[in-house]
N, C-alpha and C positions, 0 to 999 in steps of 0.2 A: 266493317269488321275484318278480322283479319285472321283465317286458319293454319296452321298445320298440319300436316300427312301424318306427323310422331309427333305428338305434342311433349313427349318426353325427351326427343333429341332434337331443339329445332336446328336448322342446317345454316352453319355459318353463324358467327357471332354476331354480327349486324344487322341479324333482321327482329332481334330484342328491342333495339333501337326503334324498326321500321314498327314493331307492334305494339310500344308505345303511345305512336303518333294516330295508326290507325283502329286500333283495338273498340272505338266506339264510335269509329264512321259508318255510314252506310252505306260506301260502298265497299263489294266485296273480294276480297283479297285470300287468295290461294295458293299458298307456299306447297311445292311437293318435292318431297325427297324421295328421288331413285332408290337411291342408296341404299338405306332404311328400309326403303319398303320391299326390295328385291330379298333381301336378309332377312326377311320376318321366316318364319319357318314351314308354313304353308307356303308361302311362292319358291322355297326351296326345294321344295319337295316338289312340286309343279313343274320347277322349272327343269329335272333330269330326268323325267316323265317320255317312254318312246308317246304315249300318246298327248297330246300338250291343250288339251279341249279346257280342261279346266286353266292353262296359265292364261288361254285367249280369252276367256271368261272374268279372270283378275283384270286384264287389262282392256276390257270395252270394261268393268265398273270404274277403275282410274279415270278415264274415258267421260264416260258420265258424269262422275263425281267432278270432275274440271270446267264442264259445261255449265256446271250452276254458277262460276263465279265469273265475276267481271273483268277478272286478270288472274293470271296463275302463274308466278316463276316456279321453272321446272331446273331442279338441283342436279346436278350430273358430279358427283363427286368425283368418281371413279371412271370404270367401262363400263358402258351401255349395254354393250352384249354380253352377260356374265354365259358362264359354263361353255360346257364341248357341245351342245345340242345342236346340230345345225338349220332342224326344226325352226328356231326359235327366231332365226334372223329376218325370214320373211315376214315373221309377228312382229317384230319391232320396226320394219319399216311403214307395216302399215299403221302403227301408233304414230309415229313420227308424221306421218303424211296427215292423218285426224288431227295431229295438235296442231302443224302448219296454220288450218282452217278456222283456229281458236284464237282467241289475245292470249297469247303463250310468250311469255321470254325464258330465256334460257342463262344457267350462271353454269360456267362448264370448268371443273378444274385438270380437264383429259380432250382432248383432241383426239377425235375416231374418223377418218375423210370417208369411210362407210355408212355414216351416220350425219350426215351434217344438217347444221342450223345455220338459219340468215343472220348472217350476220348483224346485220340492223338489229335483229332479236336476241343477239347474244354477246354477253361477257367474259371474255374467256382470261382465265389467271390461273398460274401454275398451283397444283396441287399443294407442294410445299410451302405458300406463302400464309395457306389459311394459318397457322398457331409457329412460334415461337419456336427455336431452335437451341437450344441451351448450351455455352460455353462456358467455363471457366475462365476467371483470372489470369491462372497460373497455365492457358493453352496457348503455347507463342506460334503467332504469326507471320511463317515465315517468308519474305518476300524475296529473297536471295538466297543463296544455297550455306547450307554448316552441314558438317556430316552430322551421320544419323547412320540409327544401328540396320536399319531397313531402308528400301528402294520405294515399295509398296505396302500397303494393307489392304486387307479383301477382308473383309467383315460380311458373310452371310447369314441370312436371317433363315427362314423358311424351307422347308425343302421344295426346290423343283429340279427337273431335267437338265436346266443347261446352268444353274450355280451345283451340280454333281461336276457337270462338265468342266467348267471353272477349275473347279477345287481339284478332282483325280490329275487334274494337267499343271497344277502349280504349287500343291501346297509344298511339295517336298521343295521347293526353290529357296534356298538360304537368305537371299534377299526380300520374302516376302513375311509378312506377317498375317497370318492367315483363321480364320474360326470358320466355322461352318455348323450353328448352332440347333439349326433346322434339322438336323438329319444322323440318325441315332448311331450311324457306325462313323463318323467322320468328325463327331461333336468331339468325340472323344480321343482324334487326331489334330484338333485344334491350338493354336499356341494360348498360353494362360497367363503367361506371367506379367504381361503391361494390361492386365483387363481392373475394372472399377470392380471391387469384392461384391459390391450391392449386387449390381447387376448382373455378374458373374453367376452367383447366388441364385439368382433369379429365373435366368436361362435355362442354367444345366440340371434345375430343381421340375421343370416342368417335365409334364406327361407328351412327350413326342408319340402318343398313339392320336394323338390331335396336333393340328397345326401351330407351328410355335410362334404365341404370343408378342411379339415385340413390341407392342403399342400396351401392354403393362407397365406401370410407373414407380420409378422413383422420386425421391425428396433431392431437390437442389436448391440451397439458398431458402428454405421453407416456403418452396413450392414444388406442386407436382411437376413433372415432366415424361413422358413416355420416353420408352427406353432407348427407342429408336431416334428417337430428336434430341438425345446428349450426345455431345460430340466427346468421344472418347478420349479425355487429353492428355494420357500416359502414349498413346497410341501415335495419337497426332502429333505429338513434341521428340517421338521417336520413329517416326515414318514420311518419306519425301512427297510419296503423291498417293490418293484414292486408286482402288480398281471396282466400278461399280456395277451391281448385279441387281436391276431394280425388280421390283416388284409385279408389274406386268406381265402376261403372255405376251410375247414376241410374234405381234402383227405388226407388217409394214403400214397399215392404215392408220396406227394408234400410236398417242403419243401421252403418255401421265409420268409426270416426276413426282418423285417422293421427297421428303425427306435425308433420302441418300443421296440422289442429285441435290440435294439445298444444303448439305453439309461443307462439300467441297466450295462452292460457289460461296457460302456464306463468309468462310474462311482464307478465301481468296489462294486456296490451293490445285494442284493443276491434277488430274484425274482421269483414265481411262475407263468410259465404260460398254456395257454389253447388256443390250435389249434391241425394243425395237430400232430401227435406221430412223434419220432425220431428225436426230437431236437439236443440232445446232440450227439447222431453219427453224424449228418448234421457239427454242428459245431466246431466239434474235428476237419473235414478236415481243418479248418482254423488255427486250434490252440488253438482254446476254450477249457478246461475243465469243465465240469459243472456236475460231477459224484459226490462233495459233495453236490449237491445241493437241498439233500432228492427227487428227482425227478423218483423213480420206476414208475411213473403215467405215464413217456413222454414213456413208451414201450406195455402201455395197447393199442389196437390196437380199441375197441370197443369206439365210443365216447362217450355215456350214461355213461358208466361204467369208465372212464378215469376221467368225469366232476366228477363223484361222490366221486372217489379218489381225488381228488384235492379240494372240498370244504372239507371232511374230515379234510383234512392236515392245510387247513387254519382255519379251526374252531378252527380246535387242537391245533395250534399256541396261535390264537385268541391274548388275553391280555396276555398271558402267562410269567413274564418278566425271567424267568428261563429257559423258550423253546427258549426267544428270545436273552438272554445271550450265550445261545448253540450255536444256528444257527450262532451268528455274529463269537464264537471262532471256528466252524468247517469248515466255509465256508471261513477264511478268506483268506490262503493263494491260493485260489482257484481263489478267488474276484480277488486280487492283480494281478495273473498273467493275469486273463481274460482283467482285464485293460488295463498291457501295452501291451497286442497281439491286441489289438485295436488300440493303440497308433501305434504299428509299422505296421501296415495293412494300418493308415490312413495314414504313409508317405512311405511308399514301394509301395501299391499299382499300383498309376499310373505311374510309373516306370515300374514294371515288367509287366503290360499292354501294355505297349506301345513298350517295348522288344521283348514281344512274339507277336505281330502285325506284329511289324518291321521282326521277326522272319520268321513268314510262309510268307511275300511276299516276303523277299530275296530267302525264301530257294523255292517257287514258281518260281521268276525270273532266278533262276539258273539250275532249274530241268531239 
């Protein structure tokens, strides 16, 4: 047999596939979603709790609950360590250390070096390969330079601390095209006029006393797609390069790409971004190159002094059309190959997932 932790969200699309095959074996099979299960509303509430008795109580029944099966992959969507609690980290190592002891594999779509799994027991694939990426027809892809009304676009979602920081330090820059949807006095400082009306629509309609939705969808082509996985391509057919503000807390330990890192790369366009450090080692494991990508900043290990090197860089650029004739010929064949390791990750992927699944329960059922 074969469970789920949420039987209403199972995690990853391939393991439909895997419950299939095993749904009426005997032996027993344990899918758990972190994710999910961190997000249910009691462990929310548990988990920013000064006293944290009951989160350590959720997590020996996880605990137990895992022990009854004969293999368990464990889903790590995101980060590991959610919230500011500092409490909570010595609870999660000692989780980590009880599963070590168990038949545990791990499907990891974030890289935490605070956290880590054996290798042997884990799969690790960037965040934005799980689903789909939406482009239009009419978004050209440009591999050499044409002018363009803009240098950059900085598209921010969410409010936090340092896409404020971002934004108060560049929007006014006439070369940038810039929104800041997340955050209720800046939304409204935002440029409007290359944005998709749906989506537009969609944004500046919600209620910013809650966190702004960006994983709400739109219709393309008579499919859904979240709003954040369209590539905006009024935007992109009139702007030279990305400036990226991901979604993570900025820990040097931690590394998770979004959808905002898979846009650029998808499109084989060249991109500045600002989160944690060690981007580019993170995603050479995939195949990415991104060593022409003027990027010395992603190894400054200090945030202050990292954000300062990278608004430098983009000043320096700025309207520059002879910096940005540079960058289009040194970064191109860089672009192109990042492209198609996208293109072949987005149809490999669930394939060699579902291989190395099938992989540790055969070589489990035969041990």
């Amino acid at each position: 047999m074969i469970k789920f932790s949420s039987e209403d969200n199972v995690p990853l699309s391939v393991f439909w596939s895997v419950n299939k095959e095993y749904i009426n074996s005997e032996y027993n099979i344990f899918v758990f979603d972190w994710w999910e299960w961190i997000r249910t509303s009691q462990n929310q509430q548990a988990l920013y709790q000064p006293d944290i008795s009951e989160f350590i109580k959720s997590i020996d029944a996880v605990i137990e609950e895992i022990k009854k099966y004969d293999i368990c992959f464990f889903v790590i969507k995101e980060v590991l360590n959610c919230g500011s609690n500092n409490n909570i980290r010595p609870v999660l190592h000692n989780m980590m250390a009880e599963l070590e002891k168990l038949n545990v594999f791990y499907i990891r779509l974030s890289r935490d070096k605070n956290f880590p799994t054996a290798e042997s027991k884990t799969l690790n694939m960037p965040w934005f390969i799980e689903k789909d990426i939406y482009m239009s027809k009419d978004t050209t892809i440009d591999f050499d330079y044409r002018p363009k009304d803009f240098t950059f676009n900085m598209l921010l979602g969410a409010e936090n601390p340092y896409r404020t920081q971002l934004f108060e330090m560049l929007h006014s820059e006439s070369y940038l095209y810039s929104t800041y949807m997340g955050h209720k006095d800046f939304r409204l400082k935002s440029n409007s006029n290359l944005e998709d009306r749906d989506i537009w629509n969609n944004l500046t309609n919600q209620d910013l006393s809650k966190k702004l939705n960006t994983m709400e969808v739109a219709f393309r082509e008579n499919r859904q797609y979240a709003i954040s996985r369209i590539v905006p391509e009024s935007i992109y057919n009139n702007s030279h390069f990305d400036i990226v503000a991901e979604s993570q807390p900025i820990i040097s330990s931690l590394n998770f790409t979004t959808e905002k890192t898979g846009k650029p790369l998808s499109t084989g366009r060249f991109f500045i971004w600002y989160n944690s450090p060690h981007k580019v080692k993170y995603l050479r494991k995939f195949g990415f190159e991104l060593q022409d990508y003027l990027c010395d900043y992603d190894s400054i290990i200090d945030n202050d002094k990292r954000l300062e090197t990278i608004l430098e860089l983009i000043k320096e650029i700025g309207d520059n059309e002879n910096y940005i004739k540079k960058i289009y010929k040194k970064t191109k064949n860089a672009r192109i190959h990042n492209q198609e390791v996208y293109k072949e990750l987005m149809t490999t992927t669930t394939s060699k997932l579902s291989s190395w699944i099938n992989g540790q329960i055969k070589e489990k059922a035969h041990g």
